[in-house]
N, CA and C atoms of all chains as a GROMACS GRO file, in nm:
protein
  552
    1UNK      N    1   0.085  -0.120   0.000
    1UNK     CA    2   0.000   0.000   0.000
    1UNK      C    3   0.088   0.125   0.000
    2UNK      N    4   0.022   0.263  -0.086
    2UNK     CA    5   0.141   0.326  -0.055
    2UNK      C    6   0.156   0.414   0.024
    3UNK      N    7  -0.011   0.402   0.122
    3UNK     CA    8  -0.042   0.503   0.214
    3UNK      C    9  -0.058   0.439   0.367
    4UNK      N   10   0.039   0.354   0.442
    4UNK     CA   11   0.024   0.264   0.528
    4UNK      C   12  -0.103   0.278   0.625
    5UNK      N   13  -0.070   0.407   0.692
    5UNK     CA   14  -0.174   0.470   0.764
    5UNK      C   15  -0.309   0.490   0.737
    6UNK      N   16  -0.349   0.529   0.592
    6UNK     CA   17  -0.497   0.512   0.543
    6UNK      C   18  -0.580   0.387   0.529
    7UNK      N   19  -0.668   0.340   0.514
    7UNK     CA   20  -0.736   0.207   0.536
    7UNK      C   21  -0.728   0.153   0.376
    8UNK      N   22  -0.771   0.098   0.325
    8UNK     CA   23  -0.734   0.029   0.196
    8UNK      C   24  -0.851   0.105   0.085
    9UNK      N   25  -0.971   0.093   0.158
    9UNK     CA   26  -1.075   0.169   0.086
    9UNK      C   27  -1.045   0.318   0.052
   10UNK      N   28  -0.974   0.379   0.143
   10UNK     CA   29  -0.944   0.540   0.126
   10UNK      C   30  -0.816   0.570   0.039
   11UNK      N   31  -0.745   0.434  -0.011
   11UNK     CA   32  -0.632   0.456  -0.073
   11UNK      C   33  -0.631   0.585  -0.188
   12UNK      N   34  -0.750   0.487  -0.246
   12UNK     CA   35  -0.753   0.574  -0.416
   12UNK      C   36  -0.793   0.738  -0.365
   13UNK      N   37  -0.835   0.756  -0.319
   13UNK     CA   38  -0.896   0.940  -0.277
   13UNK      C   39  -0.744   0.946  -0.183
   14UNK      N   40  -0.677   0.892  -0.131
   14UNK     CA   41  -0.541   0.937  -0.096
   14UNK      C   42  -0.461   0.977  -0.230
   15UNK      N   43  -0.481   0.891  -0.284
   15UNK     CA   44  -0.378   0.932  -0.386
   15UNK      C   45  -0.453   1.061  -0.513
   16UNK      N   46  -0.573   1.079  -0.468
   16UNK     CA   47  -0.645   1.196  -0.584
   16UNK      C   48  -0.608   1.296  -0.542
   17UNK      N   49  -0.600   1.298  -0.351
   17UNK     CA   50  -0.588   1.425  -0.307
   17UNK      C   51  -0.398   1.426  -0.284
   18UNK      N   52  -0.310   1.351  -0.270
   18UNK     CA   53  -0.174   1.340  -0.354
   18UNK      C   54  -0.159   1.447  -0.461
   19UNK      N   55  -0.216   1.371  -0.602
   19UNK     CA   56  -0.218   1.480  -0.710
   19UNK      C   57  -0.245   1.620  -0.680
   20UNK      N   58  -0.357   1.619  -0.620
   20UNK     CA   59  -0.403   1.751  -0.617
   20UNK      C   60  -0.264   1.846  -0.569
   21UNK      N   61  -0.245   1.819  -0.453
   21UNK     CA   62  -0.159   1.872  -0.385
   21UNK      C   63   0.011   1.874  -0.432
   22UNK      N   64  -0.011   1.843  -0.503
   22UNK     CA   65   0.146   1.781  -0.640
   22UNK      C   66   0.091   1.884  -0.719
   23UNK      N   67  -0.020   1.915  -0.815
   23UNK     CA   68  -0.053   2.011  -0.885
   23UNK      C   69  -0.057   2.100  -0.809
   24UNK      N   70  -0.103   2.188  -0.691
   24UNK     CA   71  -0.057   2.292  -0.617
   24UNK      C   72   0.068   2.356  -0.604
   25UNK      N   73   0.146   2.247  -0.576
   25UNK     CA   74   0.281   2.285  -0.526
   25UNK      C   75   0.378   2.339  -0.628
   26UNK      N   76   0.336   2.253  -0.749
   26UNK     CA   77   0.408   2.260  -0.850
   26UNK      C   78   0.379   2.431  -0.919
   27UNK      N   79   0.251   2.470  -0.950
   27UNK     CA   80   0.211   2.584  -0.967
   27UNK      C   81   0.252   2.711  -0.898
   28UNK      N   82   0.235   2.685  -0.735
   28UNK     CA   83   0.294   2.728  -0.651
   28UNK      C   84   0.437   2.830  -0.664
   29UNK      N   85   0.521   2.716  -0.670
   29UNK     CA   86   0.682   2.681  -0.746
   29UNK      C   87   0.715   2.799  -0.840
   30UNK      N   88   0.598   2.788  -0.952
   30UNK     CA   89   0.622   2.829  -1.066
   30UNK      C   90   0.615   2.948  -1.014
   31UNK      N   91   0.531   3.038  -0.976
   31UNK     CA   92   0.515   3.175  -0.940
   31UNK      C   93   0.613   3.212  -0.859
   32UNK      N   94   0.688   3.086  -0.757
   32UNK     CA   95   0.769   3.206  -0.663
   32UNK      C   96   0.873   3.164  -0.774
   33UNK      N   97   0.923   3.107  -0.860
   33UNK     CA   98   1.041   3.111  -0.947
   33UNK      C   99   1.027   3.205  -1.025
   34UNK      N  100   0.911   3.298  -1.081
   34UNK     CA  101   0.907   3.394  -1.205
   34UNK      C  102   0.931   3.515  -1.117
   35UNK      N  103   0.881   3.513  -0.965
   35UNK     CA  104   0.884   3.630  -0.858
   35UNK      C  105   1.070   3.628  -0.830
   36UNK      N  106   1.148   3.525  -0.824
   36UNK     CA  107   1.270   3.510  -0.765
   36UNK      C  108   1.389   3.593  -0.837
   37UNK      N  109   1.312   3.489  -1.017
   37UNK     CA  110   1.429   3.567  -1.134
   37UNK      C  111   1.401   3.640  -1.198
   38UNK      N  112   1.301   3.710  -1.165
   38UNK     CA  113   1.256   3.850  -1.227
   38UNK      C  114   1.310   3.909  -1.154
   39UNK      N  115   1.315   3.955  -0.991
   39UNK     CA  116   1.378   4.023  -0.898
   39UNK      C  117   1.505   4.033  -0.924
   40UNK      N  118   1.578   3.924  -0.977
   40UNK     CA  119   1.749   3.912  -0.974
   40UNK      C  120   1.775   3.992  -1.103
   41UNK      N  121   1.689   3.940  -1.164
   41UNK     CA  122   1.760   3.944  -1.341
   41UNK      C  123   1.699   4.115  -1.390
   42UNK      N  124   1.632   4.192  -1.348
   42UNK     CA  125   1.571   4.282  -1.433
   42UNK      C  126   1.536   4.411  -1.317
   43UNK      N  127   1.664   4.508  -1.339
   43UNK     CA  128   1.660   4.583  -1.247
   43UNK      C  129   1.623   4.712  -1.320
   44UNK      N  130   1.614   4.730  -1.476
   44UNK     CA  131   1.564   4.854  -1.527
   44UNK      C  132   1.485   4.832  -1.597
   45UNK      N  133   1.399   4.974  -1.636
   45UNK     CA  134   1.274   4.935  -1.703
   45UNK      C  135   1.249   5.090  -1.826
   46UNK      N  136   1.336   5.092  -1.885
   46UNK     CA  137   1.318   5.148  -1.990
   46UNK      C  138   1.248   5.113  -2.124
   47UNK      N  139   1.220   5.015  -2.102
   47UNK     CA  140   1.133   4.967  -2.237
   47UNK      C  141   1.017   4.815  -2.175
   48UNK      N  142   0.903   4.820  -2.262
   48UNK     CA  143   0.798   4.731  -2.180
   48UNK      C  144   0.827   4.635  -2.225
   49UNK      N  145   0.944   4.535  -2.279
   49UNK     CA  146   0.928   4.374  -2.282
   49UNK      C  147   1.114   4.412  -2.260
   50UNK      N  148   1.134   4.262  -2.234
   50UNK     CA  149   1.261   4.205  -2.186
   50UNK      C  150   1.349   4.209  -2.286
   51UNK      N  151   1.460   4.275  -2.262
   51UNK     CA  152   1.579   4.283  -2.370
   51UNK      C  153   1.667   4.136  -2.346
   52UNK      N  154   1.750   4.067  -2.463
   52UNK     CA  155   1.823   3.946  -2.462
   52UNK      C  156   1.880   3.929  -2.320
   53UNK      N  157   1.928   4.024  -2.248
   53UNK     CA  158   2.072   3.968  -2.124
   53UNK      C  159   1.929   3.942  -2.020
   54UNK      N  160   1.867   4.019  -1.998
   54UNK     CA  161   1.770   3.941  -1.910
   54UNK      C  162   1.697   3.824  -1.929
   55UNK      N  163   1.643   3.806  -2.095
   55UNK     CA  164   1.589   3.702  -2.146
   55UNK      C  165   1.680   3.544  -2.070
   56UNK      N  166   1.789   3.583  -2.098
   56UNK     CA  167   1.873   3.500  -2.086
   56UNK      C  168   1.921   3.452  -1.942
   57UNK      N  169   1.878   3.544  -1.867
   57UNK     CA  170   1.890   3.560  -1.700
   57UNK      C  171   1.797   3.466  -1.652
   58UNK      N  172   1.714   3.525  -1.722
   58UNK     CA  173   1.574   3.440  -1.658
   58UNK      C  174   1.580   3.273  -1.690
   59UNK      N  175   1.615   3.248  -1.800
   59UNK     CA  176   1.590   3.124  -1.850
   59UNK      C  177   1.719   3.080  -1.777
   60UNK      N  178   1.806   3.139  -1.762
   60UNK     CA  179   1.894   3.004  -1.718
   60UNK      C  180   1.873   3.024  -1.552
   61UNK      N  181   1.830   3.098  -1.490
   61UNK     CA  182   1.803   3.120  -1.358
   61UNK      C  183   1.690   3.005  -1.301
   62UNK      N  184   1.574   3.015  -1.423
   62UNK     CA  185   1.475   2.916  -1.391
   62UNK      C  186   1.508   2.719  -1.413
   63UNK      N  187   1.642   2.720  -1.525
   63UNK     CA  188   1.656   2.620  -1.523
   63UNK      C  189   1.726   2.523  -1.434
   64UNK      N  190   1.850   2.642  -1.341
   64UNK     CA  191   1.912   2.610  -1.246
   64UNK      C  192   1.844   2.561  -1.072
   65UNK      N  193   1.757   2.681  -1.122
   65UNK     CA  194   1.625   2.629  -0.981
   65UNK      C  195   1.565   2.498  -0.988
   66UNK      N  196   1.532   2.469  -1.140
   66UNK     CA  197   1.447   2.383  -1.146
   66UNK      C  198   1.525   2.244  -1.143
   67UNK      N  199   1.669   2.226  -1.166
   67UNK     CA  200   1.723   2.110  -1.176
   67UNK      C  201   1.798   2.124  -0.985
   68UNK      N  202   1.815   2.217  -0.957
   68UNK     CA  203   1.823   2.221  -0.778
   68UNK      C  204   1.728   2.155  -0.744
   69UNK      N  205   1.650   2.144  -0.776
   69UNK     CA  206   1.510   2.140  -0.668
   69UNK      C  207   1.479   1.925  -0.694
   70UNK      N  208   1.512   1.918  -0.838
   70UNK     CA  209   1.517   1.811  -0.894
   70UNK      C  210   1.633   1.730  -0.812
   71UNK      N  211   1.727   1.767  -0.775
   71UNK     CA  212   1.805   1.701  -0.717
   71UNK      C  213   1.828   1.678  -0.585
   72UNK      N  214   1.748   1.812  -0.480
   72UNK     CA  215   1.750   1.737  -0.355
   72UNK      C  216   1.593   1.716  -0.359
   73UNK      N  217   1.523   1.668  -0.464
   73UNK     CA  218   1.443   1.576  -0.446
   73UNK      C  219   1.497   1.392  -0.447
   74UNK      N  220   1.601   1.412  -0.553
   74UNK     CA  221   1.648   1.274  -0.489
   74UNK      C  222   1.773   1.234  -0.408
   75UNK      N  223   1.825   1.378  -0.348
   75UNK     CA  224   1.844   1.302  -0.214
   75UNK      C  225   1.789   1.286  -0.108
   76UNK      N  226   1.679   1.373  -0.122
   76UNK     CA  227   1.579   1.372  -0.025
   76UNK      C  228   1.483   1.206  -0.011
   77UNK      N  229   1.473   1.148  -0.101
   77UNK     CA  230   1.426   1.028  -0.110
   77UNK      C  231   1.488   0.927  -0.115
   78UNK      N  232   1.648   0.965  -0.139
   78UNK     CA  233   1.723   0.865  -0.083
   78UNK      C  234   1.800   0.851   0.054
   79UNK      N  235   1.783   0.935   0.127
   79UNK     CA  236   1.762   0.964   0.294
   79UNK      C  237   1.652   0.946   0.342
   80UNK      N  238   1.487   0.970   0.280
   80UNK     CA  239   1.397   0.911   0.354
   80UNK      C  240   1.405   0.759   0.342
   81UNK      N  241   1.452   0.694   0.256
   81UNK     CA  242   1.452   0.545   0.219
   81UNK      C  243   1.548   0.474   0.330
   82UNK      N  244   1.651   0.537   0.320
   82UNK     CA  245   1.772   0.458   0.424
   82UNK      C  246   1.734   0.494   0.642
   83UNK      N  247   1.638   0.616   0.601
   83UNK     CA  248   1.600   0.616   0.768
   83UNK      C  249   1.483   0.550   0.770
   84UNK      N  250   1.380   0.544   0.694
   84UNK     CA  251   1.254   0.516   0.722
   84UNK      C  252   1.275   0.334   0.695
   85UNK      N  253   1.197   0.238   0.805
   85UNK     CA  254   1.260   0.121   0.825
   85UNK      C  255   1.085   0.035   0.704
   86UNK      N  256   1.216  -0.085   0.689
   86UNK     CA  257   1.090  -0.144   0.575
   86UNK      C  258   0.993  -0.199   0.658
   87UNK      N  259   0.832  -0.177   0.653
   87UNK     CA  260   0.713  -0.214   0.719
   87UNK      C  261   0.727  -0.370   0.686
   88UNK      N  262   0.727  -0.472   0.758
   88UNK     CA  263   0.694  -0.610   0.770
   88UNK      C  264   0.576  -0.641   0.642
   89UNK      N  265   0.621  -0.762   0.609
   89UNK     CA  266   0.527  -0.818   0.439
   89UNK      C  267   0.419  -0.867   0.563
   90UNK      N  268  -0.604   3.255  -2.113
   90UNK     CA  269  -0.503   3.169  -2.079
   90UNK      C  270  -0.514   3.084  -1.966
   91UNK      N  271  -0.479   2.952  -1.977
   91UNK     CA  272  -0.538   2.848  -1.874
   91UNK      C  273  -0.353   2.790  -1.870
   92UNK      N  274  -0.393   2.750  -1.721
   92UNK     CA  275  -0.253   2.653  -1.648
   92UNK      C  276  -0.248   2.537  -1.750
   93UNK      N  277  -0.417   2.489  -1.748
   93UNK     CA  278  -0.465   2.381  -1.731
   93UNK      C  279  -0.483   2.315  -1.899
   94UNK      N  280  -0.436   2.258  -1.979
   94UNK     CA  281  -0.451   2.192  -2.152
   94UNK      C  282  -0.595   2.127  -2.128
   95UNK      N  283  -0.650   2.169  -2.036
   95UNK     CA  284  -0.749   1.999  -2.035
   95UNK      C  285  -0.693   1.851  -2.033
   96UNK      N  286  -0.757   1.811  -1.919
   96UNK     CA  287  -0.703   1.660  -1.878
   96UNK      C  288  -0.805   1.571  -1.900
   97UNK      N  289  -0.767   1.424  -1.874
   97UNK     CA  290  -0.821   1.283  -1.897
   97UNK      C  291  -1.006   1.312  -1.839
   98UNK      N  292  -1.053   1.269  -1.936
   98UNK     CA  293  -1.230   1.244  -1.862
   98UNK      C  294  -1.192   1.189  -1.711
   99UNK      N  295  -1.099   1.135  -1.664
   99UNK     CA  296  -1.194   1.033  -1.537
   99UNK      C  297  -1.015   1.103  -1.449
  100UNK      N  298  -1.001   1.255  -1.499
  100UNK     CA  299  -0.931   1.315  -1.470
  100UNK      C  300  -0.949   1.414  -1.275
  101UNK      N  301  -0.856   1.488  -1.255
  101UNK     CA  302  -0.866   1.512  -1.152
  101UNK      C  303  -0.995   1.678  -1.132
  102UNK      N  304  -1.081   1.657  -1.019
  102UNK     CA  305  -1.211   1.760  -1.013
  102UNK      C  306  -1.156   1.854  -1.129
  103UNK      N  307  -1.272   1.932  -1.158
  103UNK     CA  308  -1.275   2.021  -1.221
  103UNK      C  309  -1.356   2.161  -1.107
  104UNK      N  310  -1.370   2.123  -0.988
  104UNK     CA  311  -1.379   2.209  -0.901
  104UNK      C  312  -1.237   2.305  -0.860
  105UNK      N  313  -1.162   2.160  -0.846
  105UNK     CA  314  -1.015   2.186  -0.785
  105UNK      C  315  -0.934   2.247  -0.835
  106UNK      N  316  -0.938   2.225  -1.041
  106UNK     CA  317  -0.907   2.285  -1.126
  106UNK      C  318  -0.930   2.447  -1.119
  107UNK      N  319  -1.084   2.473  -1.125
  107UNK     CA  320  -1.109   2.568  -1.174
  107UNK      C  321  -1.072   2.679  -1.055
  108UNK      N  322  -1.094   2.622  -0.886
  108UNK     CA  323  -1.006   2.689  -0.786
  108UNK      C  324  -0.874   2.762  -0.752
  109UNK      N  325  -0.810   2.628  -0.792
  109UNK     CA  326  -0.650   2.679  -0.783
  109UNK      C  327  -0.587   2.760  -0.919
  110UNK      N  328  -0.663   2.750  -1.028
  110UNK     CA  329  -0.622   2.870  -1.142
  110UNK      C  330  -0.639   2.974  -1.119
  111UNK      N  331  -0.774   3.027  -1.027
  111UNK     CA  332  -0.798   3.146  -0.967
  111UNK      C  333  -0.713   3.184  -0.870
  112UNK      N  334  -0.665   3.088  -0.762
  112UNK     CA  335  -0.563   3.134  -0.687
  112UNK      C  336  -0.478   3.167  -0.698
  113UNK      N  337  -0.400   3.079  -0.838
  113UNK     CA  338  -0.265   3.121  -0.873
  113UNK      C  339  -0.254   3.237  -0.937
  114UNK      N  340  -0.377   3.265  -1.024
  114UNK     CA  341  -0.366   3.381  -1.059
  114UNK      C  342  -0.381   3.535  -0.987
  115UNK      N  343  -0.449   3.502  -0.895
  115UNK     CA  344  -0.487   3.597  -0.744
  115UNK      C  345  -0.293   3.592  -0.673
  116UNK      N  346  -0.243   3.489  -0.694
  116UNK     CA  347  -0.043   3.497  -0.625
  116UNK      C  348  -0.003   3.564  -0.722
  117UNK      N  349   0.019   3.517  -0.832
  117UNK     CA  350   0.109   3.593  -0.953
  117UNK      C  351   0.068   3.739  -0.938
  118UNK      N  352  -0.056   3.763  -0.938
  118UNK     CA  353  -0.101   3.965  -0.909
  118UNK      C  354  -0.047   4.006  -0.814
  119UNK      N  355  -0.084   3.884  -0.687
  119UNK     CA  356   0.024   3.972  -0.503
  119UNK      C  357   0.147   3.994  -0.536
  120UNK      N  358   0.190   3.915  -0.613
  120UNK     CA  359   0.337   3.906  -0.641
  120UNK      C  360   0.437   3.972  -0.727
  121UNK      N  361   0.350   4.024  -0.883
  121UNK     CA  362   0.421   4.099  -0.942
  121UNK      C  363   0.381   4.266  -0.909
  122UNK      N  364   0.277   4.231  -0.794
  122UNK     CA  365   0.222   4.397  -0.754
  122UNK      C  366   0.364   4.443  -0.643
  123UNK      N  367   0.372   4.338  -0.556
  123UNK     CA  368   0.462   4.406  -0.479
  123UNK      C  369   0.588   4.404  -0.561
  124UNK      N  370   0.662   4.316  -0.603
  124UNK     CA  371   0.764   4.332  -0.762
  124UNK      C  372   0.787   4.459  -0.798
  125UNK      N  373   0.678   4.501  -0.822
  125UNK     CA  374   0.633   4.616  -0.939
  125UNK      C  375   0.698   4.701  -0.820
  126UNK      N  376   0.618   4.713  -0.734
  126UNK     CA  377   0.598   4.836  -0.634
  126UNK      C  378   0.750   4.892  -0.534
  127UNK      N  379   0.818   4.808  -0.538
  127UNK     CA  380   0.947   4.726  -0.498
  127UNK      C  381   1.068   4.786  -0.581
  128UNK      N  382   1.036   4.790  -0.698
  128UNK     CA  383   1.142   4.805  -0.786
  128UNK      C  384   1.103   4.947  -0.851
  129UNK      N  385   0.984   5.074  -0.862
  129UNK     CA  386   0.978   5.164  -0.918
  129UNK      C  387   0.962   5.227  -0.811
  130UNK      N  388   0.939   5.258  -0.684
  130UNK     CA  389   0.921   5.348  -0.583
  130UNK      C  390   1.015   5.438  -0.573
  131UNK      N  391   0.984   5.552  -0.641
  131UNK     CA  392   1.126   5.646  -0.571
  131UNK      C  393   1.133   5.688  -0.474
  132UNK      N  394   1.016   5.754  -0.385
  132UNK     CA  395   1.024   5.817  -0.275
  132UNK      C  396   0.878   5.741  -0.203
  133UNK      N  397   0.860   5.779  -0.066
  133UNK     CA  398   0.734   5.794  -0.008
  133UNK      C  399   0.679   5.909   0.039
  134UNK      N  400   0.731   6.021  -0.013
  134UNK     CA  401   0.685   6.189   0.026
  134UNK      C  402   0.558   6.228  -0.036
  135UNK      N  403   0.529   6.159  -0.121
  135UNK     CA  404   0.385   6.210  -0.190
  135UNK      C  405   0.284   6.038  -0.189
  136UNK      N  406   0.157   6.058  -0.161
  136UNK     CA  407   0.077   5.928  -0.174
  136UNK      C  408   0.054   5.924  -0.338
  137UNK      N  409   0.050   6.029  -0.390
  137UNK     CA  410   0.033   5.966  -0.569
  137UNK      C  411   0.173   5.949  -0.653
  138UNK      N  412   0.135   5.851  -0.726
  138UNK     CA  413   0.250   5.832  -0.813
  138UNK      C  414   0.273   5.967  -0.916
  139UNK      N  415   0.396   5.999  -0.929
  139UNK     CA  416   0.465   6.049  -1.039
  139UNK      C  417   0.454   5.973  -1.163
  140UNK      N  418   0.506   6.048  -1.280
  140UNK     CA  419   0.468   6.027  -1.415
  140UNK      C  420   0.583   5.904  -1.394
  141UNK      N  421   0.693   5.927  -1.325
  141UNK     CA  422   0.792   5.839  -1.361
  141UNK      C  423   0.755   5.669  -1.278
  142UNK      N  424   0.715   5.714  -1.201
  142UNK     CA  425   0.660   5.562  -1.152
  142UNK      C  426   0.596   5.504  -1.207
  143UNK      N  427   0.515   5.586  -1.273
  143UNK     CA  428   0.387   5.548  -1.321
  143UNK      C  429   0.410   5.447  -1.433
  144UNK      N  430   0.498   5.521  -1.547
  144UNK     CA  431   0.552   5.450  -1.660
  144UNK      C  432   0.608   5.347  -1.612
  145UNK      N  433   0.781   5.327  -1.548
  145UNK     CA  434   0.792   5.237  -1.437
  145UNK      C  435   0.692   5.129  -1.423
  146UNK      N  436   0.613   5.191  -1.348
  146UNK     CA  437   0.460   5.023  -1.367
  146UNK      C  438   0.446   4.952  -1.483
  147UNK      N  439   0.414   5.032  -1.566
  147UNK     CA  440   0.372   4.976  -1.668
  147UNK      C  441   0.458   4.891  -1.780
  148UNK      N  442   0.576   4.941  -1.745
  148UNK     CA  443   0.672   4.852  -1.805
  148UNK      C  444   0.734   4.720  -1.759
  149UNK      N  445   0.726   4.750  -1.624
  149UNK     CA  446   0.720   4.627  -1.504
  149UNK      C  447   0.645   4.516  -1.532
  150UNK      N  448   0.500   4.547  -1.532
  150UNK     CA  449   0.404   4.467  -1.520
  150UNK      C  450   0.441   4.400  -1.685
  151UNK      N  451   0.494   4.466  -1.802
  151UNK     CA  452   0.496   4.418  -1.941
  151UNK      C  453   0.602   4.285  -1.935
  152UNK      N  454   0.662   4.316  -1.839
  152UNK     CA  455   0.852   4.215  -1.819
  152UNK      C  456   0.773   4.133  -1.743
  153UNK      N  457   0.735   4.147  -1.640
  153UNK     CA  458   0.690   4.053  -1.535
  153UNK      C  459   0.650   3.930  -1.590
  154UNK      N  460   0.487   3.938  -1.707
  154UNK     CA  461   0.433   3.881  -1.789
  154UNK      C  462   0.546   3.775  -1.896
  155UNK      N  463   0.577   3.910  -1.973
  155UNK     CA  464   0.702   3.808  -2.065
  155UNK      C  465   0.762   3.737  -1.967
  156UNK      N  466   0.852   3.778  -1.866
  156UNK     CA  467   0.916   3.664  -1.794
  156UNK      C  468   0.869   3.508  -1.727
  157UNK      N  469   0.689   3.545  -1.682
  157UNK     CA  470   0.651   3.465  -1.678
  157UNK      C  471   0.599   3.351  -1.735
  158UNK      N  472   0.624   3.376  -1.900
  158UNK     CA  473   0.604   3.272  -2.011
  158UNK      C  474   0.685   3.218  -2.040
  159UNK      N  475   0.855   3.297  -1.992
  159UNK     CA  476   0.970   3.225  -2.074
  159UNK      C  477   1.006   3.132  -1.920
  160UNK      N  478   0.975   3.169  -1.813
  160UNK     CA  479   0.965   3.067  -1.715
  160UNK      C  480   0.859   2.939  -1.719
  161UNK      N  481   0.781   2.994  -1.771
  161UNK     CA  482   0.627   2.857  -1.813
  161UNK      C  483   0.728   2.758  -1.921
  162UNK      N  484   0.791   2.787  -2.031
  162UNK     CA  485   0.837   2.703  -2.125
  162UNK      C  486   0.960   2.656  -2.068
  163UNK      N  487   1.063   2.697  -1.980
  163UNK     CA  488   1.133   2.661  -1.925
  163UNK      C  489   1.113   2.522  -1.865
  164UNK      N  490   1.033   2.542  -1.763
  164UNK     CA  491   0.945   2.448  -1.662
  164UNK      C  492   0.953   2.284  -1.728
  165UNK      N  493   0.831   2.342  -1.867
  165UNK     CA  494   0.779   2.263  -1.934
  165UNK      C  495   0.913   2.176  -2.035
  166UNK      N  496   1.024   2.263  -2.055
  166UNK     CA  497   1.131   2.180  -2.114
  166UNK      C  498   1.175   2.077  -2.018
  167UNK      N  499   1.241   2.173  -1.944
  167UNK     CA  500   1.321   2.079  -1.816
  167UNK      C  501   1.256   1.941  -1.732
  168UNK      N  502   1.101   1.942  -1.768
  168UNK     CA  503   1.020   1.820  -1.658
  168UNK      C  504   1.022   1.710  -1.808
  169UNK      N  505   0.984   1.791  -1.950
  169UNK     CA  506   0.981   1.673  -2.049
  169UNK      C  507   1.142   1.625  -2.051
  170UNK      N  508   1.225   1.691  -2.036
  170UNK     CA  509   1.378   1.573  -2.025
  170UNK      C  510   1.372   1.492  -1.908
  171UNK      N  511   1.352   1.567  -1.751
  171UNK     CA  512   1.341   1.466  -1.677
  171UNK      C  513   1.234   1.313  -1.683
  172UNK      N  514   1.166   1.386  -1.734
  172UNK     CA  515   1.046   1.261  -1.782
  172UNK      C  516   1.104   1.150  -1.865
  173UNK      N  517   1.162   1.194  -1.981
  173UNK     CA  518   1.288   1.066  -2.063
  173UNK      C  519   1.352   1.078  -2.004
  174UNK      N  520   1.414   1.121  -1.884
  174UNK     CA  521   1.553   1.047  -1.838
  174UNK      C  522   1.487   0.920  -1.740
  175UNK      N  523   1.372   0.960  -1.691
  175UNK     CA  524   1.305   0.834  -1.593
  175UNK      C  525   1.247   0.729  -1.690
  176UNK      N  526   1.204   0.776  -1.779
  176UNK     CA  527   1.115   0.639  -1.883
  176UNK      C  528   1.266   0.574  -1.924
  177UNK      N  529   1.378   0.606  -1.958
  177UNK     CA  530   1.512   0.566  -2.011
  177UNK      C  531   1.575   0.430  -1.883
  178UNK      N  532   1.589   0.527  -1.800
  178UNK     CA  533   1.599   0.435  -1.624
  178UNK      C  534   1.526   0.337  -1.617
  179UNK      N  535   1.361   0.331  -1.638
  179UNK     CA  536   1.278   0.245  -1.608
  179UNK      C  537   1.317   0.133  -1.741
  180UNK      N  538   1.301   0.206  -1.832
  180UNK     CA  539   1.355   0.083  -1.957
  180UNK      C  540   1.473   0.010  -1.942
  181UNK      N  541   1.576   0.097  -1.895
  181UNK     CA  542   1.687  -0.018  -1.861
  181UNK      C  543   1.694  -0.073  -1.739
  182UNK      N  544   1.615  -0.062  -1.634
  182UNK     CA  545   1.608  -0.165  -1.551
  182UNK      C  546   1.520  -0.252  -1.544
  183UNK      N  547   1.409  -0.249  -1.658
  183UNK     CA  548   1.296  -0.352  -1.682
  183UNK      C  549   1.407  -0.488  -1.719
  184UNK      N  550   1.502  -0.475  -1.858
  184UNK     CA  551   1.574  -0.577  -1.901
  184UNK      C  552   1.636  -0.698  -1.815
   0.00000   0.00000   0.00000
């Protein structure tokens, strides 16, 4: 099971409200990342759309976040794996 | 403009959907308002904006937007590679 604690019947609505909350976070994410590297990358505003050096700020700012975040996701799951003990078959 | 492409019929609420698009879009406004407000403020001696703030805003709010699309395609690159790098993993450890 992949929700030990929930009863077997409540699995599937565990895992709907999972998603849900996976689609939140993720959205979430997205806004404080456009709030983070907009702040860093774009300190003047002489003209109303983004000139190349910021273009370029941004995109690699967002890609660096996004592969950070990707990666202590798996060490993060490979430290919950080695502390958290295997539940009995 | 929607978060959301439309998903699977036996897909997740369309309550929940139509909720959290409003919210996010209700964050992205808190967010590029104070942004905005943050980065063109010259003084606090007068409660109305000057011509120069003013413009300031409006060019803000124009970057904010663009930035937030070239961050949307970003997103969307970087999760479709991680996605083949896991279907790649899963294929070679099926063998």
């Amino acid at each position: 099971m992949a929700f030990p604690q929930v009863p077997a019947h409540q699995q599937a609505e565990m895992m709907a409200r999972m998603e849900e909350m996976q689609t939140k976070e993720s959205l979430r994410s997205y806004n404080m990342l456009v709030e983070r590297c907009f702040t860093h990358c774009v300190s003047a505003f002489r003209s109303k759309s983004l000139d190349a050096k910021e273009t370029t700020c941004i995109e690699r700012c967002a890609e660096k976040f996004m592969k950070n975040t990707q990666r202590v996701g798996q060490r993060f799951a490979e430290l919950q794996a080695a502390t958290v003990p295997m539940p009995p078959q | 403009m929607s978060w959301f492409g439309g998903g699977s019929p036996s897909g997740p609420d369309p309550m929940f959907l139509a909720r959290t698009e409003i919210e996010m879009y209700n964050d992205l406004f808190v967010k590029m308002s104070a942004t905005c407000i943050s980065k063109c403020r010259s003084n606090y001696k007068e409660p109305d904006m000057n011509i120069g703030e003013q413009s300031c805003v409006d060019r803000c709010t124009g970057k904010y937007m663009e930035a937030q699309e070239k961050v949307g395609d970003v997103m969307r690159k970087v999760n479709e590679q991680h996605a083949q790098q896991q279907q790649a993993m899963q294929g070679m450890q099926g063998r």
